[in-house]
Structures are given as C-alpha cells and as structure tokens.
N, C-alpha and C positions, 0 to 999 in steps of 0.2 A: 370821789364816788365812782367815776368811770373807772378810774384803775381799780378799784376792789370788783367791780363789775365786771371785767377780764379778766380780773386774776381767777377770779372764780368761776369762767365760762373754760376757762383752757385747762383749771383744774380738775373737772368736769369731764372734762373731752379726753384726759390722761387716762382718767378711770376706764373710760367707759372703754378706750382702746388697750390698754390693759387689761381688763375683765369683758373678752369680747362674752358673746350671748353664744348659749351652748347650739351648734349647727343643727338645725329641723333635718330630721331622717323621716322620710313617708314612708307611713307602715307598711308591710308585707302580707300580712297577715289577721284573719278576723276570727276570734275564738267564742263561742258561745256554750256558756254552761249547762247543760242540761240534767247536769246531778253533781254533785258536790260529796255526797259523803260515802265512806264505807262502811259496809255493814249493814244494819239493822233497820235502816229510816225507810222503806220502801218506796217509789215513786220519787225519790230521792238521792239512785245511787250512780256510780261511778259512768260519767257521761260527758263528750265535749261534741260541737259540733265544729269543724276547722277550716276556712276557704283561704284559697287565695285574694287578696281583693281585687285583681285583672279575672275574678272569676264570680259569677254568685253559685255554686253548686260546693257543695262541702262534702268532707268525709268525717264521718264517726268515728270517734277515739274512743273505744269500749262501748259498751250502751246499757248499762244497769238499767237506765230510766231512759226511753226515749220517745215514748208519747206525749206520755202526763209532761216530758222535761220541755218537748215542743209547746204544749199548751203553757206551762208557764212562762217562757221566753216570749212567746204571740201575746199572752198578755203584759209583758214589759217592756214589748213593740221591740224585740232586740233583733228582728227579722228586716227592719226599718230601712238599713243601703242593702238590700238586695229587690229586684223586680221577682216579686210571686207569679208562676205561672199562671196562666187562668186555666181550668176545669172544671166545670161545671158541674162533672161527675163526683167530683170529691171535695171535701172540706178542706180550708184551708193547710190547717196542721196535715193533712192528707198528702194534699198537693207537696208539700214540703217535703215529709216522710218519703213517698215514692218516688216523686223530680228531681229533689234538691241534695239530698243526701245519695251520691251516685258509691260508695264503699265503705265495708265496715273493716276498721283494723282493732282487730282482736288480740288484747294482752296478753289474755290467758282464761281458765275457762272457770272460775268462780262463779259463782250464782252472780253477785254484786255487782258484775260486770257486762254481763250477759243476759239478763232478765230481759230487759224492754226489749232487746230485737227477736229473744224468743215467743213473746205475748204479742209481739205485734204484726209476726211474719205469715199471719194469713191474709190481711190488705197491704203488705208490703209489694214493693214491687222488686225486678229481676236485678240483682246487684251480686259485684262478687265480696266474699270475706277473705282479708288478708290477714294471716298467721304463721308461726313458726309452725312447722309439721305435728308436733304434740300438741299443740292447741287447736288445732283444725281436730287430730284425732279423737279430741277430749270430746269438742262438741260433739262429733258422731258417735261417742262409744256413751256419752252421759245423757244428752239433749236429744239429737237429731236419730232416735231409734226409735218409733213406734211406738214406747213405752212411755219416756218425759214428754214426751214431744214428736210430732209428723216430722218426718225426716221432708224438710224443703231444701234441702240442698241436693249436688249432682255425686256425690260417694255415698258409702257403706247401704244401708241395710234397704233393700229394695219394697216398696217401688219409690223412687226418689223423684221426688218432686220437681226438682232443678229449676228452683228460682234463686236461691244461692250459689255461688259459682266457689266452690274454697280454693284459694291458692294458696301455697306453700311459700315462702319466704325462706331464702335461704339468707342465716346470717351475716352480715356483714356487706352484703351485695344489693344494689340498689334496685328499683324495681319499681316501671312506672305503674302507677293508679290508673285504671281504666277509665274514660269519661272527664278526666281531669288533667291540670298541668302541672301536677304534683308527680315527685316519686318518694319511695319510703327506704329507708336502708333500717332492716331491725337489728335490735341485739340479744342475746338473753339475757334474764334476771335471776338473781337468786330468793325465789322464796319454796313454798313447799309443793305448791305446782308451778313448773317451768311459766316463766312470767315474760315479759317485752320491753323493751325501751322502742320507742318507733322516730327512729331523725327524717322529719319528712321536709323535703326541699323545693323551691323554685325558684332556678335561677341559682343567684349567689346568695339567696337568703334560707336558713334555717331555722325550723321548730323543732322541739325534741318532746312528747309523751315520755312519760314515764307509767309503764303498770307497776300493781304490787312491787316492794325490790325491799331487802334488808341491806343493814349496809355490811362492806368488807370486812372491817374489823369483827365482826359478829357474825358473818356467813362463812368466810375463810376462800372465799372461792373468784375475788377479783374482778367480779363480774363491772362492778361500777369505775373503776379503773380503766379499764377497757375500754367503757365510752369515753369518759372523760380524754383518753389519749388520741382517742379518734376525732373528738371535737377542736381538739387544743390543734392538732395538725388541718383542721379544716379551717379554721379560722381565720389564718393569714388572709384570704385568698375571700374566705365566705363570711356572712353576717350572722350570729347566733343573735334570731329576735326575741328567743325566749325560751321558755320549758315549762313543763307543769310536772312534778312532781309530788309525792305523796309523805303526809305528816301523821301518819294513823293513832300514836298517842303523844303526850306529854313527857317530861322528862323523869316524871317518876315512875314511868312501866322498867321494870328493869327486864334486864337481856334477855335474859330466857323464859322471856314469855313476851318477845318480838313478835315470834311467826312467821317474819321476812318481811316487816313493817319497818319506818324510821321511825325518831322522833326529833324535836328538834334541834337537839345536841347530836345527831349524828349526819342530819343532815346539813348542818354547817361544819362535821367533822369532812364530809364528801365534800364539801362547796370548797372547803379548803385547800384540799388536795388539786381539784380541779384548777383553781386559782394559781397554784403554785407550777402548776403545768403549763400556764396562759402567760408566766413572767417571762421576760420584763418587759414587752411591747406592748400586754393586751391583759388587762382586769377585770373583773366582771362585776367593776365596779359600775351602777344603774341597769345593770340585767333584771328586767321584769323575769317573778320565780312566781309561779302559780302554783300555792299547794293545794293538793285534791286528798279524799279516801279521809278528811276527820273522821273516824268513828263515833258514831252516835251513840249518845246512852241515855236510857231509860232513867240512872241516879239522880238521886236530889246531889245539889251539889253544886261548886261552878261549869259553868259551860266550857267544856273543852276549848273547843274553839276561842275563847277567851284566853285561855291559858296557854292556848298553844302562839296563839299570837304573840304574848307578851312575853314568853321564852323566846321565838325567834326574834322578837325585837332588841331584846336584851343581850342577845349573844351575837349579833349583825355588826360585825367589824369590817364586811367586804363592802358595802354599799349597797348592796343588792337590793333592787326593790319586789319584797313578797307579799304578796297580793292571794288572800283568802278566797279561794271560787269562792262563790253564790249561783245558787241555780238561779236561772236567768239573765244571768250578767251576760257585758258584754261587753268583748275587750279587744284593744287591735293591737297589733306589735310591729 
C-alpha cells in the first residue's frame, strides 16, 4: 500500500512538473465599454474608455455614446479600481466626463462615432482631440461650424470656443497624450471616410483600436498590412495586450456592400496574415480580440451578434480569444 502510495505521489509531481501552470502576466491595461454597436442603436454607439492601470484617468476611443455609456458603466460599478474625484459641483458621471477622461482620439468622423462628445461638449471640460489631419477637418467642416453644432474647439470657423484643442497626428509617428502616460502612434484605414487604427502604448505594453477598416483583399489598398508589419516588428521587444477591432456584419453580406466593414471570415482572413508575420517565435495564440461596431437591426430574425459569434468561433484556428464588447463591461489586458 506504501508503495502504490509513492508511486502515485511521484507520478503526480511528473505531471505537474511537466505541465507547469501557464505564468500570471499583470495587466497593463483597463478597457471599459461605453458602446458597443454600429450604426443605428443610439445611446449605444461606438465608445471605449482606456487607462493605464499605474493610472485612473483614461482616454476615449471614439465616443458615439459617452454619457448615457458612463451612466451605464456607473451603474455596473465598472468605475469600481479607480478613486472618483470629489466635486461637489458635479454629478458623478460629470466628475468622470470632465476629470477622468483627460483626450479624445478620433477615428474618423461618422456620426456613430462622434455623437456623445458632440451632445455633450457644453458641460464638458477643456481636453485636446487627437486625429489624422482629415478627421480633425471633417469635424470643423461637418460638426464644429455654427451650423451642426457650436464650434468648441480652437480652428476653423470663428468665434471658436477653444475648449477642444485638435491635434493632428501625423501617421506612423508617435505622439504622447497630454495629462497621461500614454502615447498614440496612428495608422490610416481603408473605408469611405479616411478612418484610424490608434497603437497606443506604456511602456513595453501595447493596445491597438481599430476605427471603421475593410479588409485588404476587398479595399486593394494594404492599409491592414501595414499595421500588422508594424506590430510583428514591435513585438520581439514589446507586449501586444490586446486590440479591439470591428465585425460590422456576418458572413453572408457579401463584398460589395462592405462599405469598408469586416466580417468574420475576413477578419480571421487579416488575423491570419498577421499570424504569419509573428512566425515562428510569437503566435497570437490567447490574444484577447475585442470586436466592436455589430450593426444593429431593426429585423426580426436572429440576433447578429449571435451569429457573428458562432462564425468567429467556428472558424478560430489561431487560439485567439474574442470577446463581444458589451456596454458596460469591463475588461483588463
């Protein structure tokens, strides 16, 4: 009985030192959803909130929905590891809104994307907006003219308000955030208004946004390539904690009626390619993917989002683990 009692203690110990436990990395990063879809859901659309966690002050990743998306986050306590200011002047989501969200980086200039920090920029407070040069122009020539909307920012059409600051982003070059220990290196996208990928870093760790993007084989213009070679050279050296890109339909939209959309055959077509550029030291194999922009619809029918799941799950050969926004989640990488 003792010797079966060792044999099986040391058989044990073989195991467990052969199958060590996969090594704890402490997160980098804390991502909170403040809209999830694109398109049509209003109060509902394209929105992240992003900190460092040596940090509690975040930047916005687009802002389709950024009130209503703080109210529903406050109510799903996703505010919970960071200390809220106290003012006494302002409500909590307030507090948040004007202290805690110190920059907005702006994909590109869609309503879907843009909505909440247009509705919201007369109790907002003084912050700058980071953009490629055409997105910054879009807001002033669409939004921030007298006409959509009170120009709050410091260009175009006078008398400018200058409580938003735009700054230009020049591609490929990095570029720290003001009020934070973040910087951002942008890329362009291919869809039908010049779009963003935003790699924003601290440290040896990296996040990557994604705005609107179609993919290569269907835009012809290599735009997703480009990061991906950017990323695969950064890596040796840096940690990709993550990304959030977008999955707008299902696999039965067919191509030409994209609009510079994926879906999710094309974005395991990209995942692939990236993959392959990562070999053979570095896979992207358990890389948390965050898809954003589902398009909501009005149809009876099944829920997109259902369907878009069970196609990326079904065609997931990398490991990858992708993860559904929800407004109000909240996620660390």
């Amino acid at each position: 009985m003792k010797l079966l009692t060792l044999f099986i203690l040391v058989s044990l110990s073989c195991q467990i030192f052969a199958n060590p436990a996969p090594k704890y990395v402490k997160p980098a990063f804390e991502l909170i959803t403040l809209g999830d879809t694109g398109g049509i859901q209003d109060g509902n659309l394209s929105a992240f909130l992003l900190r460092s966690l040596s940090d509690s002050n975040y930047i916005a990743l687009d802002a389709g929905s950024l009130v209503n998306g703080i109210n529903v986050a406050l109510h799903k306590k996703a505010f919970a590891n960071i200390t809220i200011n106290n003012d006494p002047a302002w409500q909590t989501n307030g507090i948040i809104l004007r202290e805690h969200v110190k920059a907005y980086l702006i994909s590109h200039g869609h309503l879907d994307h843009v909505a909440g920090m247009l509705i919201s920029s007369p109790q907002d407070s003084k912050k700058p907006i980071y953009a490629l040069p055409s997105v910054n122009q879009t807001l002033l020539d669409t939004y921030f003219n007298w006409q959509a909307w009170a120009n709050f920012t410091n260009r175009g059409k006078p008398p400018q308000l200058n409580q938003y600051q735009l700054i230009d982003l020049k591609p490929k070059q990095a570029t720290p955030i003001k009020n934070t220990s973040l910087k951002v290196t942008a890329f362009s996208l291919s869809h039908p208004l010049e779009s963003t990928a935003f790699v924003i870093e601290k440290g040896q760790n990296m996040f990557v946004y994604f705005g609107d993007t179609g993919p290569d084989e269907v835009e012809k213009q290599g735009k997703l390539n480009a990061i991906w070679r950017y990323l695969a050279k950064q890596m040796p050296d840096k940690t990709l904690r993550g990304l959030i890109i977008e999955v707008s339909f299902d696999n039965q939209r067919p191509d030409n009626l994209l609009f510079g959309h994926l879906t999710p055959k094309w974005l395991m077509a990209e995942l692939k390619q990236f993959n392959i550029l990562l070999q053979p030291n570095i896979t992207l194999a358990g890389t948390k993917v965050v898809i954003s922009h589902i398009k909501y619809s009005l149809a009876s029918g099944q829920n997109p989002r259902h369907k878009i799941r069970q196609e990326l799950a079904q065609a997931n050969n990398l490991g990858i683990e992708f993860i559904l926004a929800k407004q109000g989640q909240v996620l660390t990488f």
